[in-house]
C-alpha positions as CSV (number, residue, x, y, z in Angstrom):
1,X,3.7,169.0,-43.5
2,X,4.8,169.9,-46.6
3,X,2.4,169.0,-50.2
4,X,4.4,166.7,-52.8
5,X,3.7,168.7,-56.0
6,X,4.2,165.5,-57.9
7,X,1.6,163.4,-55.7
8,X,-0.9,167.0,-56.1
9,X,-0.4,167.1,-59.6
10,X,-1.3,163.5,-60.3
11,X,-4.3,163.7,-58.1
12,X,-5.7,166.8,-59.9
13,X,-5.1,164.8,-63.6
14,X,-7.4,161.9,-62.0
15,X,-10.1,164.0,-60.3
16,X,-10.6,165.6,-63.7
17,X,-10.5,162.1,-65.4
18,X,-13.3,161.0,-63.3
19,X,-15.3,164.7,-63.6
20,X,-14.7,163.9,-67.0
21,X,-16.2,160.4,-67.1
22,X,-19.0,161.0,-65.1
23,X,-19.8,164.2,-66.9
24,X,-19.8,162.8,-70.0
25,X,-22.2,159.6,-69.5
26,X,-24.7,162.3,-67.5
27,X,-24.9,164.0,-70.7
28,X,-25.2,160.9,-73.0
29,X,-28.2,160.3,-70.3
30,X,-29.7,163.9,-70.9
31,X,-29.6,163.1,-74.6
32,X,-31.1,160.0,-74.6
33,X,-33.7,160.7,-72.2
34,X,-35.5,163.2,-74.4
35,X,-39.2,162.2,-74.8
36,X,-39.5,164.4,-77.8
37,X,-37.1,164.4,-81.0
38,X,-34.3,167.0,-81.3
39,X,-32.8,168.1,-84.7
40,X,-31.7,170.9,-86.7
41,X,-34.0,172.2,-89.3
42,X,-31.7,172.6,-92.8
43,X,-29.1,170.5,-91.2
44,X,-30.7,167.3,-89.7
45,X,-31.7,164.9,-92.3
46,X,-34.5,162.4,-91.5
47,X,-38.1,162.2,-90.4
48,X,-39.1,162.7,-86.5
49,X,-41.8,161.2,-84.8
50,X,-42.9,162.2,-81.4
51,X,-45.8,163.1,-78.7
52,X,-46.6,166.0,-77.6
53,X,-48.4,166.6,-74.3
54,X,-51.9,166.9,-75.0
55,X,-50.9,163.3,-77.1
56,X,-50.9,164.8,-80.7
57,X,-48.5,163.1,-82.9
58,X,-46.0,165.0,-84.9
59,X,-44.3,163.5,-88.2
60,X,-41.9,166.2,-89.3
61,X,-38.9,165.4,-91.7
62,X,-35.7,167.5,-92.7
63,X,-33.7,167.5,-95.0
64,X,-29.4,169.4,-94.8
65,X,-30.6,172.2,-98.0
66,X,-30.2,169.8,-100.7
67,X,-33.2,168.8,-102.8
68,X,-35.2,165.3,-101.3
69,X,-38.3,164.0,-101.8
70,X,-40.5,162.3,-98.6
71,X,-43.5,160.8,-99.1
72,X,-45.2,158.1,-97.3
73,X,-48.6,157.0,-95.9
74,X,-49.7,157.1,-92.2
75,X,-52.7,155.0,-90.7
76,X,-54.9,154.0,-87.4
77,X,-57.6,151.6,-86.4
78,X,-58.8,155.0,-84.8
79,X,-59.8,158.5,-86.1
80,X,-57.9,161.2,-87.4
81,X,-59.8,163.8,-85.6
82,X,-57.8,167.0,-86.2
83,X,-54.9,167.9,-88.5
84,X,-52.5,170.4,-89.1
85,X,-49.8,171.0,-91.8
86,X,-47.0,173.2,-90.6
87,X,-44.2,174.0,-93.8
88,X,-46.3,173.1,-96.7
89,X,-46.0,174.6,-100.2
90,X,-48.2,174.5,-102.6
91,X,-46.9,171.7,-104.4
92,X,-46.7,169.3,-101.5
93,X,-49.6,167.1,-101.3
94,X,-51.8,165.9,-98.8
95,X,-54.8,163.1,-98.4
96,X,-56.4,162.0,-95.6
97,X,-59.0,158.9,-96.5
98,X,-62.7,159.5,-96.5
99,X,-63.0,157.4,-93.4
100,X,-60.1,159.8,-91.5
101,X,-57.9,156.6,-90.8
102,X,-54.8,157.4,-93.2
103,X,-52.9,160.0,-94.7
104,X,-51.0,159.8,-97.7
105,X,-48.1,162.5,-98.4
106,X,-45.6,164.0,-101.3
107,X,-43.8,167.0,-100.0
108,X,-40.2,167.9,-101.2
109,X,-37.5,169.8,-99.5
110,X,-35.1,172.0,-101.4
111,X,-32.4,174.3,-100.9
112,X,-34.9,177.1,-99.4
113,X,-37.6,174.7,-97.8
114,X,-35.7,173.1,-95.1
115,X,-38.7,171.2,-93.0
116,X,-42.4,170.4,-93.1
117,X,-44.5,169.2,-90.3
118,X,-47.9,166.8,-89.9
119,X,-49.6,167.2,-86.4
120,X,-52.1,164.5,-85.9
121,X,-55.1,164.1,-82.9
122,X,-56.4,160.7,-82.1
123,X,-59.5,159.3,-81.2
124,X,-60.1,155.5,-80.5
125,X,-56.6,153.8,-81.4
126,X,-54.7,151.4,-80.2
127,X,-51.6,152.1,-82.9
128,X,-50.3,154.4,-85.8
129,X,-48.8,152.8,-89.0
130,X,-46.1,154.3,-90.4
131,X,-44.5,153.5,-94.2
132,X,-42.1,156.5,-94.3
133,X,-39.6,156.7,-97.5
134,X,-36.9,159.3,-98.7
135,X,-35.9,159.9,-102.2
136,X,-38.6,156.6,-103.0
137,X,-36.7,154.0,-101.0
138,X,-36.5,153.3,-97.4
139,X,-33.5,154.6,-94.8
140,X,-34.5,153.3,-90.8
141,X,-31.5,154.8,-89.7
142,X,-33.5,158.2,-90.8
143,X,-36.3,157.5,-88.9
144,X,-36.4,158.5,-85.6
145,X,-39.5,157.7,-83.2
146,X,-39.5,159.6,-80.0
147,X,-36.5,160.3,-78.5
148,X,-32.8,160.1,-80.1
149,X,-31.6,156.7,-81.8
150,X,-35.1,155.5,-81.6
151,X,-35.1,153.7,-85.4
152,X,-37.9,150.9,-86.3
153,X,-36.8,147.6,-87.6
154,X,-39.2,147.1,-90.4
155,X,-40.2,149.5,-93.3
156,X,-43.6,149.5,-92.5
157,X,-43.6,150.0,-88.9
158,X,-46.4,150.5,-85.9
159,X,-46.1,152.3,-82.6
160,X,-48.8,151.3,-80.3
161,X,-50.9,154.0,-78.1
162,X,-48.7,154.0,-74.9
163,X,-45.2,153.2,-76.6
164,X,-44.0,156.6,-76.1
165,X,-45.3,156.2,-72.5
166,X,-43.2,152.8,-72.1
167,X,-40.2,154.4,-73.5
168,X,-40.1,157.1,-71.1
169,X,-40.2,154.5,-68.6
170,X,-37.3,152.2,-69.8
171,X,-34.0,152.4,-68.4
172,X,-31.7,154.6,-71.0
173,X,-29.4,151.4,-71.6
174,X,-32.1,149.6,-72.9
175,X,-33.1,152.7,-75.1
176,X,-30.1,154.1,-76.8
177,X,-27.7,151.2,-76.7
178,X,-23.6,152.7,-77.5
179,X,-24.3,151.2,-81.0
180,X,-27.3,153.0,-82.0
181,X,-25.2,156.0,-80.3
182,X,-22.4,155.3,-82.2
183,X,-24.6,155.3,-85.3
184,X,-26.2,158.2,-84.7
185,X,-23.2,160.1,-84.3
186,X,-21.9,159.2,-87.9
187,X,-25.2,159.4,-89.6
188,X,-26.6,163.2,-88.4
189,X,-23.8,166.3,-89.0
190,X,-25.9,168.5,-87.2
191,X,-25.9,165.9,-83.6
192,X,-22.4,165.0,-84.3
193,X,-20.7,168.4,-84.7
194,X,-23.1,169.3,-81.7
195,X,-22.7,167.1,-79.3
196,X,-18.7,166.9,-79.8
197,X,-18.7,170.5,-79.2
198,X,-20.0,169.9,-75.9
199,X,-18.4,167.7,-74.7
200,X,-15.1,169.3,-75.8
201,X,-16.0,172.1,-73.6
202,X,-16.3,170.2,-71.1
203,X,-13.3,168.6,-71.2
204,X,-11.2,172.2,-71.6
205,X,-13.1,173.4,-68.4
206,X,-12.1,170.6,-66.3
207,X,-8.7,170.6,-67.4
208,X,-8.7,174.8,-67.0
209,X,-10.2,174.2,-63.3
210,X,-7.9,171.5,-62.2
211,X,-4.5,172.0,-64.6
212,X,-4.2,175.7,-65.6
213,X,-5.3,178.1,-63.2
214,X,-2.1,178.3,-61.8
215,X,-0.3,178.4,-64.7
216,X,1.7,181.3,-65.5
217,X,1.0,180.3,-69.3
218,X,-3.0,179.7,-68.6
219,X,-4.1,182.0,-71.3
220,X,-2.1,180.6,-73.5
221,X,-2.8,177.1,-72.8
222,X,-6.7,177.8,-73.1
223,X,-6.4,179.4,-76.4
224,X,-4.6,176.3,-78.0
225,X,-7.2,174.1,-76.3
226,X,-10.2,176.1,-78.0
227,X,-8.2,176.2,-81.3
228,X,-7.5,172.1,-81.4
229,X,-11.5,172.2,-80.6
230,X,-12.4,174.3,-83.3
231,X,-9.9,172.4,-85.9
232,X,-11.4,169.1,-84.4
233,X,-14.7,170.0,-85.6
234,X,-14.0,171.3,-89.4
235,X,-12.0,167.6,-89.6
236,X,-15.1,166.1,-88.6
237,X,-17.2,168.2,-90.6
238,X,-14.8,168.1,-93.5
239,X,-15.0,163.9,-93.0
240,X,-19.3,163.9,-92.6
241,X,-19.4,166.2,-95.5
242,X,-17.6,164.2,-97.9
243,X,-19.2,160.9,-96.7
């Protein structure tokens, strides 16, 4: 019995569809199920807030090589038991109350200082306060507490003892909603020229596996897919950069 090459054809173009589709929400899942926060040092522009762990809190803030100022104040209805400052200059300051229940900060990021880092152990809390500002105002979308898209409401914002424990534990639709995806995406360069990168290889792989292999014009086709890839992201990066 012979194959319709028509019927083959159209069957190939809607397994890769669905590869396609499924591949790409498994990937939004692997993103947004990070417990700990991903970004780019020099690129990513923000603060990140996760646990580590042995439950030591980091507070570490980026900035993409241009001059910022972050400064902002950190408490607990516990004890600061331990610190450590990872990226400080000499000119950054740092404070921690005589009672070891809050820490004030001023460090700067230039063009050659692209990141600085505040580890912090915990003894008898029940919460950590933030108030967290860039350039002396507030940004939540540049605030991200545990995983991706994870931004507080309010300017001064708490995250109880277990919260990073009960995020883990949500379902990721009730984590990362598309919005705050969406947002993400066109507020971070770094995750947005990242993240379309992969996926577009993902798409030229599928359509190489189920479309070209045959093809007696395969290489060529492959090396026009890369290229409208590679164009794609200095569009995008030309668009995010002139914002």
């Amino acid at each position: 019995m012979r194959k319709n090459p028509a019927k083959t054809k159209y069957l190939k173009m809607a397994m890769a569809g669905a590869v396609l589709i499924i591949s790409a929400v498994i990937f939004t899942v692997m993103l947004s199920g990070c417990s700990s926060s991903f970004f780019v040092s020099g690129a990513s522009y923000g603060y990140f807030i996760w646990e580590d762990k042995n439950s030591d809190i980091h507070i570490a803030w980026s900035a993409d090589k241009k001059d910022n100022s972050f400064k902002g104040s950190i408490a607990t209805d516990g004890i600061i038991s331990e610190y450590e400052l990872i990226g400080f200059e000499e000119d950054d300051r740092f404070d921690i109350g005589s009672e070891k229940s809050n820490i004030d900060f001023d460090a700067a990021l230039s063009a050659n200082d692209f990141s600085d880092e505040i580890v912090i152990s915990l003894k008898g809390h029940s919460y950590v306060e933030f108030d967290l500002k860039i350039n002396d105002g507030y940004d939540l979308s540049r605030i991200n507490a545990g995983g991706f898209l994870v931004s507080p409401d309010d300017t001064v914002f708490k995250l109880e003892k277990d919260y990073f424990e009960k995020v883990k534990k949500m379902p990721f639709y009730e984590r990362h909603p598309v919005s705050g995806f969406i947002s993400k995406l066109a507020g971070d360069m770094a995750f947005t020229l990242f993240y379309l990168f992969l996926i577009g290889v993902v798409i030229i792989e599928i359509i190489r596996i189920t479309l070209f292999r045959k093809n007696r014009k395969y290489n060529w086709y492959l090396f026009l897919c890369y290229g409208i890839l590679a164009a794609a992201e200095v569009v995008v990066f030309i668009l995010l950069k002139n914002r």
